[in-house]
C-alpha positions as YAML, in Angstrom:
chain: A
units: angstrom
residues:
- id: 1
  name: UNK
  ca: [59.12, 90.65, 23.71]
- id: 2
  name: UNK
  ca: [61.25, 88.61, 21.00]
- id: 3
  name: UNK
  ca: [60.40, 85.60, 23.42]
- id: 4
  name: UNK
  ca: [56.85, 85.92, 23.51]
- id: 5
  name: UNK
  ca: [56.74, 86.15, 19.83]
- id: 6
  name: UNK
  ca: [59.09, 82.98, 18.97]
- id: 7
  name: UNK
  ca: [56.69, 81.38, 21.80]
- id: 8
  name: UNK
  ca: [53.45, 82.60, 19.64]
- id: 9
  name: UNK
  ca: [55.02, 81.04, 15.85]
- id: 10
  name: UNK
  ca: [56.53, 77.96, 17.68]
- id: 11
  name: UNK
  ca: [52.56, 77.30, 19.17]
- id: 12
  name: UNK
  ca: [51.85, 78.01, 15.66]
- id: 13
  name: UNK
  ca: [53.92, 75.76, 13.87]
- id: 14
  name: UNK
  ca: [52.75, 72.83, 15.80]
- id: 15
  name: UNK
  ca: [49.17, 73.86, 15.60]
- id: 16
  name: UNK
  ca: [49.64, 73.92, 11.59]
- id: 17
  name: UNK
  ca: [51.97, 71.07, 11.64]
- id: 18
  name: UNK
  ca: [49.02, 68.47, 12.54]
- id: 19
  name: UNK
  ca: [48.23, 66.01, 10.40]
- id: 20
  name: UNK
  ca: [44.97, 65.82, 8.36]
- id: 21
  name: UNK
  ca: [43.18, 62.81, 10.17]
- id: 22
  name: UNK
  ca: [40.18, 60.89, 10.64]
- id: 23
  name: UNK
  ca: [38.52, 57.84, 11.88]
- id: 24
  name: UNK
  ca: [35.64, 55.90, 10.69]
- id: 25
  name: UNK
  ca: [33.64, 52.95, 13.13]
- id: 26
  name: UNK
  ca: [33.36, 49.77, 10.82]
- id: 27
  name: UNK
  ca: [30.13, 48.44, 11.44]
- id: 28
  name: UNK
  ca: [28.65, 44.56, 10.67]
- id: 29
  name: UNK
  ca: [24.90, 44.19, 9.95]
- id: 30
  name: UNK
  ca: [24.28, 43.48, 13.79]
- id: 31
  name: UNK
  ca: [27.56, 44.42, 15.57]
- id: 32
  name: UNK
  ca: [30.87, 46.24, 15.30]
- id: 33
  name: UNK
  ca: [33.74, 44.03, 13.36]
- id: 34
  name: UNK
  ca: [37.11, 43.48, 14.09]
- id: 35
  name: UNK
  ca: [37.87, 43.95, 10.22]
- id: 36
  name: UNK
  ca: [38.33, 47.47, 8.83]
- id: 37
  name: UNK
  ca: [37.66, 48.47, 4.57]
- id: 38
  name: UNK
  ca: [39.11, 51.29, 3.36]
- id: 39
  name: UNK
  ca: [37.01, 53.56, 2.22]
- id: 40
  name: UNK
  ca: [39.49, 54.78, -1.01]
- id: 41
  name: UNK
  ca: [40.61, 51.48, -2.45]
- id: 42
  name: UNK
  ca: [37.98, 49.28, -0.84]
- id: 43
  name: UNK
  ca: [40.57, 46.79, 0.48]
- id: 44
  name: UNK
  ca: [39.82, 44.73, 3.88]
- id: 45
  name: UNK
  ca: [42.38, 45.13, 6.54]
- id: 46
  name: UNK
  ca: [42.84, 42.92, 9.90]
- id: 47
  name: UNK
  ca: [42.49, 44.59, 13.28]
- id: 48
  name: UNK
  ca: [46.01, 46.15, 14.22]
- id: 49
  name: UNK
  ca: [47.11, 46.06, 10.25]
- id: 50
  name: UNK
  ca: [48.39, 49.62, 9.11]
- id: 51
  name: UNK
  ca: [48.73, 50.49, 5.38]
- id: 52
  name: UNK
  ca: [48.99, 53.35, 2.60]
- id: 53
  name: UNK
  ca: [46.50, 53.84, 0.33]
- id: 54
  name: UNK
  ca: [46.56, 55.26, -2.68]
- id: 55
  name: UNK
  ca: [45.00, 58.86, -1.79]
- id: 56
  name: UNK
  ca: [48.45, 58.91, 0.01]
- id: 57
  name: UNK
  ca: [47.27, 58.62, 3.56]
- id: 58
  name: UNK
  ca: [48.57, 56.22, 6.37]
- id: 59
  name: UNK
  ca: [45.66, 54.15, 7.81]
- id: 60
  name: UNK
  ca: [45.14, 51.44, 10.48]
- id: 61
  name: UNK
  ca: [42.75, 49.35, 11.92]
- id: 62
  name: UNK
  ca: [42.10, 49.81, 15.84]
- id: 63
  name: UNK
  ca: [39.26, 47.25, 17.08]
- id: 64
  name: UNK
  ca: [37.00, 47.72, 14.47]
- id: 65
  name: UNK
  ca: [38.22, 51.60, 14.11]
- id: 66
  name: UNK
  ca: [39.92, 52.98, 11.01]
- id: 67
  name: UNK
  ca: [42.25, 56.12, 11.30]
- id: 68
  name: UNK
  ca: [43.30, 57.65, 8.55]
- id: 69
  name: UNK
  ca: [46.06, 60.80, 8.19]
- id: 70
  name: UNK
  ca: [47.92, 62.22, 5.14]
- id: 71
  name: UNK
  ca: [51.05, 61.12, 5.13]
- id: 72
  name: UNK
  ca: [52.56, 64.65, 3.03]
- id: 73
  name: UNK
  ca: [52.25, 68.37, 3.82]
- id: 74
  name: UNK
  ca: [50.69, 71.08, 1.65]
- id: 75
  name: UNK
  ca: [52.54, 74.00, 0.69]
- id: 76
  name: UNK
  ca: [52.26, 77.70, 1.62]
- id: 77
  name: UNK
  ca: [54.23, 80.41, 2.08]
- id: 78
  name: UNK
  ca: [55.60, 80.09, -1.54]
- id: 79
  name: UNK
  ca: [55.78, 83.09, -4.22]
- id: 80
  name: UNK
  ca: [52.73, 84.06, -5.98]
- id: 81
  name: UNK
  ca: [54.58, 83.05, -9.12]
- id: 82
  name: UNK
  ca: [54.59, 79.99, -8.47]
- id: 83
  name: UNK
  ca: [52.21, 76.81, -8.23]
- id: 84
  name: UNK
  ca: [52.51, 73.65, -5.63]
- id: 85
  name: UNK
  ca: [51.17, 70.46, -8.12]
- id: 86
  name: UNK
  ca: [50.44, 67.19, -6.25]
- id: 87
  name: UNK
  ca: [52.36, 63.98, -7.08]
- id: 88
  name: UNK
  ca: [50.61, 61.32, -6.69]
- id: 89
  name: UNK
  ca: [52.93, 59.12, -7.29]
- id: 90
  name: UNK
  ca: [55.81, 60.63, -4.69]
- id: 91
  name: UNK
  ca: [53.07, 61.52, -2.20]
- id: 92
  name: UNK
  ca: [54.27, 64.90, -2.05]
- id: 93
  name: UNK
  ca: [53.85, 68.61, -3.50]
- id: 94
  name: UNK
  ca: [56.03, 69.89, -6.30]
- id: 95
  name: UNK
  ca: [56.32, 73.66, -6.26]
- id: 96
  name: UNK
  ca: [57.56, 75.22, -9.23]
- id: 97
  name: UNK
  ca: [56.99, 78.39, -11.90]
- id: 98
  name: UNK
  ca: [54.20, 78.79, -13.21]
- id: 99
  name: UNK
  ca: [55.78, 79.59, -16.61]
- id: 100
  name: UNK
  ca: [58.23, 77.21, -16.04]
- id: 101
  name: UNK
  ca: [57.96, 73.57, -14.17]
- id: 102
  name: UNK
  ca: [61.80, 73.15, -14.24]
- id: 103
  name: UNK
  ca: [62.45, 75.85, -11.95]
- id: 104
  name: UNK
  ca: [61.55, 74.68, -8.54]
- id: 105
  name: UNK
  ca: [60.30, 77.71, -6.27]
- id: 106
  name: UNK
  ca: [61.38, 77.86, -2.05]
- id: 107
  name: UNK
  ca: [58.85, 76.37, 0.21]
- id: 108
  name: UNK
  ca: [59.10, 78.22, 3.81]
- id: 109
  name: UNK
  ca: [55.97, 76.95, 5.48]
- id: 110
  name: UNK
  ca: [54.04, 73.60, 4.72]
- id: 111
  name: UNK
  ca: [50.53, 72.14, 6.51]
- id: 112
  name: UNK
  ca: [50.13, 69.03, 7.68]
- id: 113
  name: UNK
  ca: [51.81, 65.82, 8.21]
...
């Protein structure tokens, strides 16, 4: 019995571990390009370039395909006295009190990347 259930969380964990992804066709006027623009920052990339941008997610350009997946987890799992605040700047959640940001709070269980 304690098998099938570490068997059930483990299937879990990797179901929840995913990362958040998509992929966008770049399109010409008349044909499909080799070129990919991010839809965030509106950069241009080459085909087979990879990059960050600055909604922290990992991109690259595939044949005139763009995938895009966050490159951080979000936070769950955590006390309800506490609050998960996104750094932009870190890519990353910082979980803390809610009546007190210096006192980071234990993160068991995060979704995504």
């Amino acid at each position: 019995m304690k098998f099938l259930v570490c068997v059930a969380l483990l299937l879990l964990a990797v179901r929840y571990g995913e990362s958040s992804c998509y992929r966008a066709p770049q399109q010409g006027i008349y044909k499909i390009t080799k070129t990919c623009r991010d839809d965030v920052d509106g950069t241009w990339h080459a085909d087979s370039e990879s990059w960050k941008n600055s909604d922290c997610m990992r991109c690259a350009c595939m044949s005139g395909l763009m995938e895009c997946c966050t490159t951080y987890g979000s936070p769950v799992g955590y006390s309800e006295d506490c609050i998960a605040v996104f750094d932009r700047q870190n890519c990353l959640y910082r979980v803390h009190l809610k009546n007190d940001s210096s006192i980071e709070c234990p993160v068991y269980f995060s979704i995504g990347k």
